[in-house]
C-alpha positions as a Python dict, from the first residue, in 0.01 Angstrom:
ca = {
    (1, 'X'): (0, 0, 0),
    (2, 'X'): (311, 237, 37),
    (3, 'X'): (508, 371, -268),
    (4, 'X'): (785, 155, -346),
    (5, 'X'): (1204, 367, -198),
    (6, 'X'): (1418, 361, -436),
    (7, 'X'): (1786, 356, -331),
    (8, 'X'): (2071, 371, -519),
    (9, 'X'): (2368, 134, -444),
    (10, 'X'): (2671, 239, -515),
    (11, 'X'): (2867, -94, -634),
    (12, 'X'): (3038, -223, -922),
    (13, 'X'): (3037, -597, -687),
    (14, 'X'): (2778, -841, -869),
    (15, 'X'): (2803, -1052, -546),
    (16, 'X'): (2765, -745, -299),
    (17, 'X'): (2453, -628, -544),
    (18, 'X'): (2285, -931, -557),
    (19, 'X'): (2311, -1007, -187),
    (20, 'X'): (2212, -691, -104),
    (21, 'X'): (1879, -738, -327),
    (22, 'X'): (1784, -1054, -197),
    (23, 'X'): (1813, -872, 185),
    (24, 'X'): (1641, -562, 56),
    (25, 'X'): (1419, -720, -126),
    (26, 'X'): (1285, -1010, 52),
    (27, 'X'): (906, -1101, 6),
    (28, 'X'): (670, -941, -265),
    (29, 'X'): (530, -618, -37),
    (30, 'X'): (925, -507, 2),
    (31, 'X'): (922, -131, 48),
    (32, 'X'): (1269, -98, -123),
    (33, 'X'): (1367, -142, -480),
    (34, 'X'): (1753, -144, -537),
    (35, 'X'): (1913, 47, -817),
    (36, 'X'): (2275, 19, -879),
    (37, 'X'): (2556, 264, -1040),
    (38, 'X'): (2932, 130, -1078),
    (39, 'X'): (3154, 493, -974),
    (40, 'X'): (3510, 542, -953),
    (41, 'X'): (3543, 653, -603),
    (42, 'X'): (3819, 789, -397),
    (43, 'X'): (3940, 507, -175),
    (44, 'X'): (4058, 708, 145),
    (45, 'X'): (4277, 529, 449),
    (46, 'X'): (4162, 555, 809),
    (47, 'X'): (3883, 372, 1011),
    (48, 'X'): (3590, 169, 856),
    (49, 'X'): (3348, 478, 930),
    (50, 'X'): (3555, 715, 847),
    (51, 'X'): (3608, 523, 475),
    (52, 'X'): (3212, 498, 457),
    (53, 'X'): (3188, 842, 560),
    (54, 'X'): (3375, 968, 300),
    (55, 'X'): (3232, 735, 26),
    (56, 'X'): (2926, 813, 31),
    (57, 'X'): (2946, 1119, 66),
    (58, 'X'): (3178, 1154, -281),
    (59, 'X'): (2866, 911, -449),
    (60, 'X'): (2601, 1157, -350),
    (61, 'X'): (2779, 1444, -456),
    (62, 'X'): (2861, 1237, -773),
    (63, 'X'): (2513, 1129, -806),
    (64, 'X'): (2329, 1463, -672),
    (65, 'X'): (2083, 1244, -487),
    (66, 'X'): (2031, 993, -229),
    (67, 'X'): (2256, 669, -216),
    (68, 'X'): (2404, 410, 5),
    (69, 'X'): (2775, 260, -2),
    (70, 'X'): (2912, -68, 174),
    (71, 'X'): (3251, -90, 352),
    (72, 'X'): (3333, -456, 463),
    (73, 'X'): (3627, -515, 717),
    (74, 'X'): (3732, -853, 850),
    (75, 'X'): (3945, -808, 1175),
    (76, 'X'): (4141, -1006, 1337),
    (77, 'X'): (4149, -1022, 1706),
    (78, 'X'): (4524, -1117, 1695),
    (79, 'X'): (4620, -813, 1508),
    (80, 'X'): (4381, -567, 1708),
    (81, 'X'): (4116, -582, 1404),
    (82, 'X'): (4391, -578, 1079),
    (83, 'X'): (4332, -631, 814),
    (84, 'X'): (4011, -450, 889),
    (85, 'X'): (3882, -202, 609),
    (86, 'X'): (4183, -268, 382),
    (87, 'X'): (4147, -674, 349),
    (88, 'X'): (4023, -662, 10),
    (89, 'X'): (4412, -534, -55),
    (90, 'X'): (4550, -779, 171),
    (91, 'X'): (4339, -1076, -27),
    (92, 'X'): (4403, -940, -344),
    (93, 'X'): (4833, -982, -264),
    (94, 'X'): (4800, -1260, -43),
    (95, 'X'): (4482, -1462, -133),
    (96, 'X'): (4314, -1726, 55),
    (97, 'X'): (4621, -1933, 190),
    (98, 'X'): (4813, -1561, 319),
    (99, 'X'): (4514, -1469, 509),
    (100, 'X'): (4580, -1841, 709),
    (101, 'X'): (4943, -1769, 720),
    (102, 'X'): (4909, -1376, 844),
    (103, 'X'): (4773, -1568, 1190),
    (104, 'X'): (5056, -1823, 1222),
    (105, 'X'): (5240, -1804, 1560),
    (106, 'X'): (4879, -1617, 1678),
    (107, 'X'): (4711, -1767, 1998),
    (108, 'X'): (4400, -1686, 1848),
    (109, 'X'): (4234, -1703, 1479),
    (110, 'X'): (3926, -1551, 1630),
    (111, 'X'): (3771, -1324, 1407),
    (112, 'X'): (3516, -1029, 1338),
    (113, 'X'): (3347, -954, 985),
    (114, 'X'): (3206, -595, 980),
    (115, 'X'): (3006, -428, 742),
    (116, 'X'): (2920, -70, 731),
    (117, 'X'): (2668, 86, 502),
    (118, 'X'): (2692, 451, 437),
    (119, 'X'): (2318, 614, 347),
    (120, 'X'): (2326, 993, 240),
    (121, 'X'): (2026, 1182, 137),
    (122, 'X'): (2177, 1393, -104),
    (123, 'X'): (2504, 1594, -208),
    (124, 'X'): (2436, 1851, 118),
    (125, 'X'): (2322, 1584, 347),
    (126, 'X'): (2565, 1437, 621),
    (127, 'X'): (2595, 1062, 603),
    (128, 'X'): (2445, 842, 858),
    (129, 'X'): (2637, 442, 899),
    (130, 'X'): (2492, 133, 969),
    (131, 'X'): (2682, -121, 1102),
    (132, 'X'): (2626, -507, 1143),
    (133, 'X'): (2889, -750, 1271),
    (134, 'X'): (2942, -1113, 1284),
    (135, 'X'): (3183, -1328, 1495),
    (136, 'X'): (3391, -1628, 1343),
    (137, 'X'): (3727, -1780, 1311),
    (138, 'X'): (3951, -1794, 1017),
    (139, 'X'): (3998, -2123, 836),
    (140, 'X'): (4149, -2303, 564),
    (141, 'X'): (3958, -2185, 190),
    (142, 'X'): (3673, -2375, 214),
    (143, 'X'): (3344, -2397, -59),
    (144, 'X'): (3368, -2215, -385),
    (145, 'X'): (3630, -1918, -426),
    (146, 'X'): (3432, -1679, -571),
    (147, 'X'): (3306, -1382, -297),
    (148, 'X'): (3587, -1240, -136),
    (149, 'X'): (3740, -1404, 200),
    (150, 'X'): (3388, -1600, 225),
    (151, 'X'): (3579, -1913, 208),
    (152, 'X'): (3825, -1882, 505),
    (153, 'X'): (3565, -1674, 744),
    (154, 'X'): (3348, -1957, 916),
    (155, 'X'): (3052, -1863, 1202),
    (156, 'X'): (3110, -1904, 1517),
    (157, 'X'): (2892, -2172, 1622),
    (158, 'X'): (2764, -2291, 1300),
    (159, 'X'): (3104, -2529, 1135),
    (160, 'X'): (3043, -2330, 841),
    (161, 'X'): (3226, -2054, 647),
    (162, 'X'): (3009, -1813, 464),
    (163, 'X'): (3104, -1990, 116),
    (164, 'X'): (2989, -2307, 239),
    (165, 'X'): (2654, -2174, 348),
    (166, 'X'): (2337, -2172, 152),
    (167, 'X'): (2233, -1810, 56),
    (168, 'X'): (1921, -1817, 259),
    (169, 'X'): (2116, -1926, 583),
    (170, 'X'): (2412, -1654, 531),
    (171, 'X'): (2146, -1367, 433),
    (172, 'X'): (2002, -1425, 814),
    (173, 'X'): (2327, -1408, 968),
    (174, 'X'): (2562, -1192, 803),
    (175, 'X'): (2788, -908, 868),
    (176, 'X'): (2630, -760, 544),
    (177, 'X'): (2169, -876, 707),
    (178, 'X'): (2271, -718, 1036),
    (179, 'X'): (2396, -370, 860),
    (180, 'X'): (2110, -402, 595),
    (181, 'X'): (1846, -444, 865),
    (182, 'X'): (1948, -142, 1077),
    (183, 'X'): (1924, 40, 731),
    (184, 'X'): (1618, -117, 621),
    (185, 'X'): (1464, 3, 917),
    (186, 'X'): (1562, 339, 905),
    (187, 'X'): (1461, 398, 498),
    (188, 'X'): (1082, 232, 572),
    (189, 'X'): (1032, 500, 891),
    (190, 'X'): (1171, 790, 694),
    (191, 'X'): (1007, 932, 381),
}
């Protein structure tokens, strides 16, 4: 049996880490055991991969090894994919109910959730992204309140929003399981 990669995550998120585990981490053979470190980070502005860039580059210069970062965007088709990177800002002002009312007068309520991981090998390395992406529509708040927008993001073609959604079922369909398994996939082929 392989040695056991160890990856550092980059979070100070309990919901993000624990997620990220149970993806990671799935059966008892997994090849990847998650660590995590809480850093203060510079938050640049620009495009989702050019925030994850940056990120994880600052945490593996900060760290002086290998580490991965998560950047998650939900993007509105209405708004040509704003909020995108910055909707944790635009939930924090506006919370569930704003999100709703940001689409009023909209044709469309047709949304994206995107989730980029940043992996770099060290402080010298250049960062490699992973993205995942799932298609939905926003809602009104719906299951409990406490991840993020998971309440007013439901699935296209499952009547569900991520909050409503047993952690088994959303950790085969996510945003978050598509980016994780493109990552996954790279960390088990490289050593």
């Amino acid at each position: 049996m392989a040695a056991k990669k160890t990856i550092v995550f980059v979070t100070g998120n309990a919901n993000k880490l624990r997620e990220v585990k149970s993806i990671l981490q799935t059966g008892s053979d997994a090849a990847i055991e998650v660590q995590s470190k809480d850093l203060d980070l510079p938050e640049i502005q620009g495009t989702t991969q050019e925030v994850a860039r940056a990120k994880v580059k600052a945490a593996a210069q900060a760290l002086n090894g290998p580490c991965i970062t998560e950047d998650t965007a939900l993007c509105f088709k209405a708004m040509n994919g704003l909020p995108g990177p910055f909707i944790k800002y635009f939930l924090k002002e506006l919370g569930h109910e704003g999100l709703n009312t940001m689409l009023n007068g909209f044709p469309t309520k047709e949304a994206t959730a995107l989730c980029t991981f940043g992996y770099c090998a060290g402080p010298d390395a250049e960062p490699l992204l992973f993205e995942g992406e799932t298609e939905g529509i926003i809602v009104d708040a719906r299951g409990p309140k406490n991840f993020g927008w998971d309440p007013v993001f439901e699935v296209k073609g499952t009547g569900l929003t991520y909050a409503e959604m047993p952690v088994e079922q959303k950790n085969t369909l996510s945003h978050r399981y598509r980016a994780l398994s493109k990552l996954r996939e790279y960390l088990e082929k490289t050593e």
